[in-house]
N, C-alpha and C positions, 0 to 999 in steps of 0.2 A: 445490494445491487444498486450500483448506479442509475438513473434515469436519463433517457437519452431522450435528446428535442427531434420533435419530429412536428413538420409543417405544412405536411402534406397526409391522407390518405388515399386506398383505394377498394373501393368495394367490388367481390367477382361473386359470379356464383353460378351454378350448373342447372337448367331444367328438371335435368332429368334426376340430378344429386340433391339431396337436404344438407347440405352444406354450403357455410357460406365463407369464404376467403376475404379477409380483411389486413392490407398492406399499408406498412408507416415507413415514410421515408423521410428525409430531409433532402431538402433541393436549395440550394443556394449556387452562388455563379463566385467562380473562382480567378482568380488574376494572378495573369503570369507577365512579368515585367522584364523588356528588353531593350537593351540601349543599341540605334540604330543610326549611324551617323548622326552622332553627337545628340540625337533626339530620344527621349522615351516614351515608347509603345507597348502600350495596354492589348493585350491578348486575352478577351474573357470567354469564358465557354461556363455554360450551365451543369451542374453536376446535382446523380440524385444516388445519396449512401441510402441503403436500405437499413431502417431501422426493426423493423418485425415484424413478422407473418401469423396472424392465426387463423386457424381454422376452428370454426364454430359450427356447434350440427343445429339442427333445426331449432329445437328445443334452447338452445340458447343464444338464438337469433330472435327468439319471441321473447325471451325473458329483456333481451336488449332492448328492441323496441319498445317495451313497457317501462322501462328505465329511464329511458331517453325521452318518450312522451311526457311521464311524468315533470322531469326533471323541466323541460321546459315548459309545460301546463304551470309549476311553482313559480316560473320567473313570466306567467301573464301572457304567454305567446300563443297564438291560437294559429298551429299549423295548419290549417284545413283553408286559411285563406290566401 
């Protein structure tokens, strides 16, 4: 499987659900080019491809966060400030 670039996330999640939604998308801005009395004009507009959705249940929303903390506790970073 290919791997696809993704530059952006989003994290959702429900009160009342133990689950938690986690979206990857890439967002970049796109140029569309038209010639306009003898001139060239730039039309850009932002665009976001969804790259993947998962859903995680509780149980490995904690396993994540343990992950993540660690992973950054190894590289010296002390989140809590």
């Amino acid at each position: 499987m290919k791997p696809v670039f993704s530059n952006t996330f989003n994290v959702t999640h429900s009160k009342g659900k133990s689950e938690v939604a986690l979206s990857f998308a890439h967002i970049y801005t796109e140029h569309n080019y038209s010639m306009k009395q003898g001139a060239l004009t730039d039309v850009s507009a932002q665009v976001a491809d969804e790259v993947a959705s998962v859903l995680i249940t509780r149980d490995g929303v904690v396993a994540l966060a343990r992950l993540l903390n660690k992973i950054v506790s190894d590289w010296g970073i002390d989140i809590s400030e």
